[in-house]
Backbone as a ProteinNet text record, in pm:
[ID]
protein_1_A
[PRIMARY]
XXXXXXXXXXXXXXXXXXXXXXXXXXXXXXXXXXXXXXXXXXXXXXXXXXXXXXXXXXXXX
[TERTIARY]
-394.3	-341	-393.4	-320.1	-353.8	-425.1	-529.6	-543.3	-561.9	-458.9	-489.7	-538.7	-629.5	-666	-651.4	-625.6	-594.4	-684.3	-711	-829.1	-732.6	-738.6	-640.5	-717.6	-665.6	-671.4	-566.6	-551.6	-435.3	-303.5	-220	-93.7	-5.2	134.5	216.1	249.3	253.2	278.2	355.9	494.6	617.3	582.3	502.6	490.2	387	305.7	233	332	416.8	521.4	582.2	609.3	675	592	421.6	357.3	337	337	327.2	409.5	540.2	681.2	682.9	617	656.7	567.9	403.7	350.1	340.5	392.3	415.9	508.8	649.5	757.5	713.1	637.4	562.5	525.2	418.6	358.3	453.1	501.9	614.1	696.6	747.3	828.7	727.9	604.7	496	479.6	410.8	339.5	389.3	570.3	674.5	594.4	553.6	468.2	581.4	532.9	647.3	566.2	626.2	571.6	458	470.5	384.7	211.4	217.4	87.1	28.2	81.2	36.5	-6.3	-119.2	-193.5	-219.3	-207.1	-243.5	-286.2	-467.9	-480.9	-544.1	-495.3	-533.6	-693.9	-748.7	-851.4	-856.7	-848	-831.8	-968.7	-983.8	-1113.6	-1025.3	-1120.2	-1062.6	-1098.2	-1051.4	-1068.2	-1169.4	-1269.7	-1391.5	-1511.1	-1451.7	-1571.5	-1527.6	-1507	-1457.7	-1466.4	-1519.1	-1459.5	-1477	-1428.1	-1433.9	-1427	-1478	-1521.9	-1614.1	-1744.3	-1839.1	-1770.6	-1658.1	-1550.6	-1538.9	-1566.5	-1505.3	-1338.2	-1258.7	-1133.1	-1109.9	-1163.1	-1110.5	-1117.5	-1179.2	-1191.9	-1112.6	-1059.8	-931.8	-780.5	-745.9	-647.7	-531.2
15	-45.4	32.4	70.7	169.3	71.8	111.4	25.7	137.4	87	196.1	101.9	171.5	158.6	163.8	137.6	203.1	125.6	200.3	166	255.7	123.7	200.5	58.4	162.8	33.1	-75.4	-180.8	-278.3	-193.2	-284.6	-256.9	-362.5	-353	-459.4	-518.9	-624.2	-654.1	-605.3	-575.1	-508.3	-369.1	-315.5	-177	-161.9	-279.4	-305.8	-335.6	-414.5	-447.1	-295.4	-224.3	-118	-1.2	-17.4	91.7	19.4	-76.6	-121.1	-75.2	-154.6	-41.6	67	151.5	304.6	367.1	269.9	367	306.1	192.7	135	225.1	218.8	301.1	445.1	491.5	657.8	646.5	556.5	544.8	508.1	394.9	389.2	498.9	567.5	690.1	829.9	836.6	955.2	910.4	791.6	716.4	686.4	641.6	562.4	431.1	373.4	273.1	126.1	2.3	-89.9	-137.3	-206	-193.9	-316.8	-442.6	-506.8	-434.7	-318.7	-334.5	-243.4	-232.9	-101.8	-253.1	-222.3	-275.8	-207.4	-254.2	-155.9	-290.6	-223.1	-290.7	-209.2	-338.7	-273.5	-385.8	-247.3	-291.8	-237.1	-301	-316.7	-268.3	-227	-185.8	-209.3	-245.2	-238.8	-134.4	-90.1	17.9	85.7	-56.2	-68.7	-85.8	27.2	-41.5	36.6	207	322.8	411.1	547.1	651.2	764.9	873.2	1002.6	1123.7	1228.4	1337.8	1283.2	1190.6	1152.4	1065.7	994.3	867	801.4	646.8	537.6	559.4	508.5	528.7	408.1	353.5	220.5	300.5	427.9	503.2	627	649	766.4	712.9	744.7	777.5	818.4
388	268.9	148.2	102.3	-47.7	-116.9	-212.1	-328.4	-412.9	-546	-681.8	-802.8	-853.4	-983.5	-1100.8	-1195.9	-1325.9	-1446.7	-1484.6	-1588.5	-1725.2	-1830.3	-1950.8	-2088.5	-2191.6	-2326.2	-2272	-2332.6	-2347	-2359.3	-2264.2	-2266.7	-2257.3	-2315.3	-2308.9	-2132.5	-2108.2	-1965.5	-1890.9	-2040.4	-1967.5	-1895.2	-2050.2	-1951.5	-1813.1	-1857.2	-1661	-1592	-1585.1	-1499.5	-1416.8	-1518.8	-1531.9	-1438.3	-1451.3	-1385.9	-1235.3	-1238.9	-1088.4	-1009.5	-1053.9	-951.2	-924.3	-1061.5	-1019.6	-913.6	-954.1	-836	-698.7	-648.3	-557.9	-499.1	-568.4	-532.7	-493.6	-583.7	-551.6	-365.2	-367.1	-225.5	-114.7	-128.9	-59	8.2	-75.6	-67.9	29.7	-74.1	-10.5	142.3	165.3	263.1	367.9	361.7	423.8	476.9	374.6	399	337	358.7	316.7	170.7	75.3	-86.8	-83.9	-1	67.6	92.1	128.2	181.4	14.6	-79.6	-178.5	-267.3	-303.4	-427	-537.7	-704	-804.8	-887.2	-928.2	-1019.5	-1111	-1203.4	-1352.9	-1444.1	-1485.3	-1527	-1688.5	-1803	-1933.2	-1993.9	-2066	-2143	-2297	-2409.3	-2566.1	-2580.5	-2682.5	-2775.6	-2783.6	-2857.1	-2898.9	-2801.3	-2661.4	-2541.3	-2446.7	-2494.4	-2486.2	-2544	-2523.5	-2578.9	-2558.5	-2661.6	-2567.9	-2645.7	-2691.8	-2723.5	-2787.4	-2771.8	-2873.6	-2970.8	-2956.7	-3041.7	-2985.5	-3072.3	-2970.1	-3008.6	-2901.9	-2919.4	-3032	-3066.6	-3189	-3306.4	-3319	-3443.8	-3462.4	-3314.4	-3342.1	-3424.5	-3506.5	-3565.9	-3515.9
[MASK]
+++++++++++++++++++++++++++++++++++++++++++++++++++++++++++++

């Protein structure tokens, strides 16, 4: 059983909605596996509890 991860800022649900299918569908297709056994979760971080070149991302522009 696959399990995927995704670790991202906030996103609208739709577009979670939206990344689930695709990478379900991805595995599915790669794997010939049935969409049943593929798990994707998503794990949210803010802005402000992140960051990256020495920036929190709440301060990029």
């Amino acid at each position: 059983m696959p399990i995927v991860t995704v670790q991202q800022g906030p996103r609208t649900v739709e577009l979670e909605r939206d990344l689930v299918r695709r990478i379900t569908d991805a595995f599915v297709d790669a794997y010939q596996i049935s969409a049943e056994t593929v798990q994707v979760w998503i794990h949210e971080t803010p802005a402000d509890s992140w960051g990256a070149a020495g920036q929190l991302t709440a301060d990029k522009k």
